[in-house]
C-alpha positions as CSV (number, residue, x, y, z in Angstrom):
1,X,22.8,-22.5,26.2
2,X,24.0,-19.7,28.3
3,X,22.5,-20.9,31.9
4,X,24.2,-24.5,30.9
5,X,27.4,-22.4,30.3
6,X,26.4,-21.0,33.6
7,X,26.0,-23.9,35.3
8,X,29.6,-25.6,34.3
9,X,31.5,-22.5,35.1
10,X,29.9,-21.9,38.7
11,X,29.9,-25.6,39.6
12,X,33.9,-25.8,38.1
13,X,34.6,-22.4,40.1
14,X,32.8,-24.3,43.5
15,X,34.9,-27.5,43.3
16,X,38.2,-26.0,42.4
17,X,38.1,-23.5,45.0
18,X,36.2,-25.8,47.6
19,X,38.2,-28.9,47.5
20,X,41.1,-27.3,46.4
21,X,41.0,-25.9,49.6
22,X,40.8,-29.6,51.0
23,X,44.1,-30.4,49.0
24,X,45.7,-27.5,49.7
25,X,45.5,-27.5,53.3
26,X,46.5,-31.3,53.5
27,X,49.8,-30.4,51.2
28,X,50.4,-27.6,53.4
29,X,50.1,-29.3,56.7
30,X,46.5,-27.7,57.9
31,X,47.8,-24.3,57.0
32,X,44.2,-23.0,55.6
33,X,42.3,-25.0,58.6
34,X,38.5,-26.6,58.9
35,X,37.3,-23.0,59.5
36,X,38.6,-22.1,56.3
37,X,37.3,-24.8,54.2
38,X,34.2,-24.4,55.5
39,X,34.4,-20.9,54.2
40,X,35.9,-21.2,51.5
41,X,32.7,-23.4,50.4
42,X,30.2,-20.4,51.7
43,X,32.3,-17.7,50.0
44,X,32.5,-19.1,46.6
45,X,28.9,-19.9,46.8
46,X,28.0,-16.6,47.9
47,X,29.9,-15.3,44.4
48,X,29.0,-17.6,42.1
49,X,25.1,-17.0,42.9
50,X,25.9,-12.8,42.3
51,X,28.1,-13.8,39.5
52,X,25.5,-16.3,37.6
53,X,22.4,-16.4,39.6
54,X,20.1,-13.8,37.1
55,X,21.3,-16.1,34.6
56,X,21.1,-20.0,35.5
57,X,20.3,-19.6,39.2
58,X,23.7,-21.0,40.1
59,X,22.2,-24.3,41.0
60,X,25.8,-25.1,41.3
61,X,24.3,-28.7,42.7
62,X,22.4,-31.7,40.8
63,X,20.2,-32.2,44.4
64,X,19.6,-28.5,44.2
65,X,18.1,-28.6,40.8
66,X,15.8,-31.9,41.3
67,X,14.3,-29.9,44.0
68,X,14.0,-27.2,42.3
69,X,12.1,-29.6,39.4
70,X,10.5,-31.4,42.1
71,X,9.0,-27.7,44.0
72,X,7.5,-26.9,40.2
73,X,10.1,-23.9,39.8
74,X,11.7,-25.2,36.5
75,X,10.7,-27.9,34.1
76,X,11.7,-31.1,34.4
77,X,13.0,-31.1,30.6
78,X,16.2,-29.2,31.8
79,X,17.1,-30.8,34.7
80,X,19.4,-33.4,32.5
81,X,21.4,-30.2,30.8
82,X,21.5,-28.9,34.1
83,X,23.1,-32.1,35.7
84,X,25.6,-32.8,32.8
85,X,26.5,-29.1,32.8
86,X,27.3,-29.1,36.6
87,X,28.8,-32.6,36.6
88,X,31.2,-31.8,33.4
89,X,32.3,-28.7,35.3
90,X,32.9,-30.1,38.6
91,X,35.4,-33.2,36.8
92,X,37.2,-30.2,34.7
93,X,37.6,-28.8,38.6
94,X,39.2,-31.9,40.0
95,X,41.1,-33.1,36.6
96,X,42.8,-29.3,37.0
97,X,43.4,-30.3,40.9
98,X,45.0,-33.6,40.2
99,X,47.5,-32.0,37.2
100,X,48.3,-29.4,39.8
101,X,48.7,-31.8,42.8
102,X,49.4,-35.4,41.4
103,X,50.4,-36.7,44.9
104,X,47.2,-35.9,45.9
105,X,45.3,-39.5,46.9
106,X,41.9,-37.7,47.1
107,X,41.5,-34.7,45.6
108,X,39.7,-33.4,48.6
109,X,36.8,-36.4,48.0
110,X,33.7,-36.4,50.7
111,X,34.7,-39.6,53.0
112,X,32.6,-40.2,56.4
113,X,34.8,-40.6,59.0
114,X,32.5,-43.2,60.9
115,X,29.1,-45.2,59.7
116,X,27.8,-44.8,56.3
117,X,24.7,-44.4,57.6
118,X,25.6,-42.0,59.8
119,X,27.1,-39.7,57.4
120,X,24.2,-40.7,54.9
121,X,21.6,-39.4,57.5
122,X,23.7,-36.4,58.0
123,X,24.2,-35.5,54.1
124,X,20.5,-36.2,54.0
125,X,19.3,-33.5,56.7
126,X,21.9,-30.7,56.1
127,X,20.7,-31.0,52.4
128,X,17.3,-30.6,53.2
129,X,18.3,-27.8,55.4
130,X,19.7,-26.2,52.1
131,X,17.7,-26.8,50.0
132,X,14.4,-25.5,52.4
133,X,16.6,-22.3,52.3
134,X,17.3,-22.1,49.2
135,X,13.5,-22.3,48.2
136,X,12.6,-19.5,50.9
137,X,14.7,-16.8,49.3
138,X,14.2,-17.7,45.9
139,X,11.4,-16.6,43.2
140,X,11.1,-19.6,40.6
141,X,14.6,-21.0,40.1
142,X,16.4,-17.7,40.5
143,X,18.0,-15.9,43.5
144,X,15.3,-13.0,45.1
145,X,18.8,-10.4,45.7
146,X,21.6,-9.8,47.6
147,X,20.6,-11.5,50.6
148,X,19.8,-14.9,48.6
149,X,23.3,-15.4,48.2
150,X,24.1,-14.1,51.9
151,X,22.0,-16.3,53.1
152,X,22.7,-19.6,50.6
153,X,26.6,-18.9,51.3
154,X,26.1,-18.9,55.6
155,X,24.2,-22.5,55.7
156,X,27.2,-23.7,53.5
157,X,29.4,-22.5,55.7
158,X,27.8,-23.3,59.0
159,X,27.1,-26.8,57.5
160,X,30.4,-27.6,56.5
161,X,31.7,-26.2,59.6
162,X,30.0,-28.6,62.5
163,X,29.5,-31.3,59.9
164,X,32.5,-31.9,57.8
165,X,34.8,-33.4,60.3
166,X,31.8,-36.4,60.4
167,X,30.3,-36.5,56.8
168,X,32.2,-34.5,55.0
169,X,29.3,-32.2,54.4
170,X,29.2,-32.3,50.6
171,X,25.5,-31.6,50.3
172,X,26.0,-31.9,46.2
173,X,26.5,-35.2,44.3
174,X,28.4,-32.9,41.6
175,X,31.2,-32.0,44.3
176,X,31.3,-35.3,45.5
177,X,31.6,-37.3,42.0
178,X,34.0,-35.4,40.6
179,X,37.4,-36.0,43.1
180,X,35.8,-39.5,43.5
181,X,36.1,-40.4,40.0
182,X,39.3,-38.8,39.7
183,X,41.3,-40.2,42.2
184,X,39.6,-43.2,42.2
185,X,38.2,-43.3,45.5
186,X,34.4,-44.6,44.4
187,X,34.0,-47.0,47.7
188,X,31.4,-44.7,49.5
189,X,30.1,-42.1,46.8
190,X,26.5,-43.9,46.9
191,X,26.0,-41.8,50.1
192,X,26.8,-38.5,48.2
193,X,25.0,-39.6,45.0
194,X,21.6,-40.7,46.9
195,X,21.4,-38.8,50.3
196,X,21.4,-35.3,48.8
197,X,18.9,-35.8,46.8
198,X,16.5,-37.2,49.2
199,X,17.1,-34.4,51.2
200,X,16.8,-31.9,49.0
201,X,12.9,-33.5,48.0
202,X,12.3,-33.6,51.9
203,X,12.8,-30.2,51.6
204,X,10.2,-29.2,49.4
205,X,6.5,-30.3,51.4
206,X,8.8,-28.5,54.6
207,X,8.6,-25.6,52.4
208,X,5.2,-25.7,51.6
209,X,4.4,-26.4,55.3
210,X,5.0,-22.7,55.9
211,X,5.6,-20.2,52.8
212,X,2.4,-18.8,50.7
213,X,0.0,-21.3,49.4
214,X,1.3,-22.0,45.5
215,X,5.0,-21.4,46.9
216,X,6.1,-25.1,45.6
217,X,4.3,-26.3,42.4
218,X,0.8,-26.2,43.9
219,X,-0.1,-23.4,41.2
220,X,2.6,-25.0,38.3
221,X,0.6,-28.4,39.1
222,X,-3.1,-27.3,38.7
């Protein structure tokens, strides 16, 4: 139960900083800035994997985990704790935003600011970016060190930073869902809930394309 404990306290801590920042800098008239959402995303990432990664991993993502599942690094049997723990943590995150800022009409919700498709090609790749990091400095499901979440927190941050402005850059269905059910805003969360995801499995045959032979479930498969 611990690691699911884990899981909802990082993935709360990730979208109440992370859009908080979002609603923050919209109620204070851009006073925190792109530049500082995008690191306030990388930061908080960064700590939650130091804070919680021996213990869960700090998955801290649903797309994360089913890769994860999917590279044979955890079983398939707690991916569903694992995705109710991080989604039940991420709506506590944006039910606390909207008591704090009821004005709010978002809640710092993921909305492409052109094509679906574009932005659902875009959440796709810089998932699968992620997530083919994420499995290069990881053993099993858990972080290697400290540069795991050095490294975890900068393609966060560099994401976010050349492509929120278009997608939004959520890279996590849990982030996404939560402000969208919350304030109500459900019209394009089908690209958050889907494109990660694919992305993240992309990821995985990239990975075994050049790490060690048994890297991604070759050896949990046999």
């Amino acid at each position: 139960m611990k690691k699911f404990a884990a899981e909802a306290i990082g993935t709360f801590a990730l979208v109440f900083a992370g859009s908080g920042a979002i609603v923050i800098n919209q109620e204070s008239n851009g006073a925190i800035t792109h530049v500082g959402i995008a690191l306030t995303f990388g930061l908080v990432v960064l700590a939650m994997i130091y804070t919680l990664g021996d213990v869960s991993g700090a998955h801290l993502n649903p797309a994360v985990t089913l890769g994860f599942c999917a590279a044979g690094r955890m079983p398939w049997s707690e991916a569903l704790p694992y995705l109710a723990s991080q989604s039940g943590g991420a709506l506590a995150a944006s039910g606390l935003l909207h008591f704090l800022f009821p004005q709010n009409a978002t809640l710092g919700a993921t909305l492409p600011a052109g094509a679906a498709m574009q932005s659902f090609v875009l959440e796709a790749v810089l998932t699968a970016i992620l997530m083919f990091v994420i499995l290069s400095v990881s053993t099993g499901a858990k972080e290697k060190g400290i540069t795991a979440g050095i490294a975890v927190g900068s393609v966060i941050a560099l994401e976010a930073l050349f492509a929120g402005p278009i997608c939004g850059a959520s890279m996590n269905p849990a982030r996404s869902l939560a402000p969208a059910v919350v304030s109500g805003h459900l019209e394009h969360l089908w690209i958050y809930l889907l494109a990660p995801v694919i992305g993240a499995q992309l990821a995985v045959p990239a990975c075994r394309c050049v790490q060690a032979e048994g890297c991604c479930g070759a050896v949990n498969a046999a």
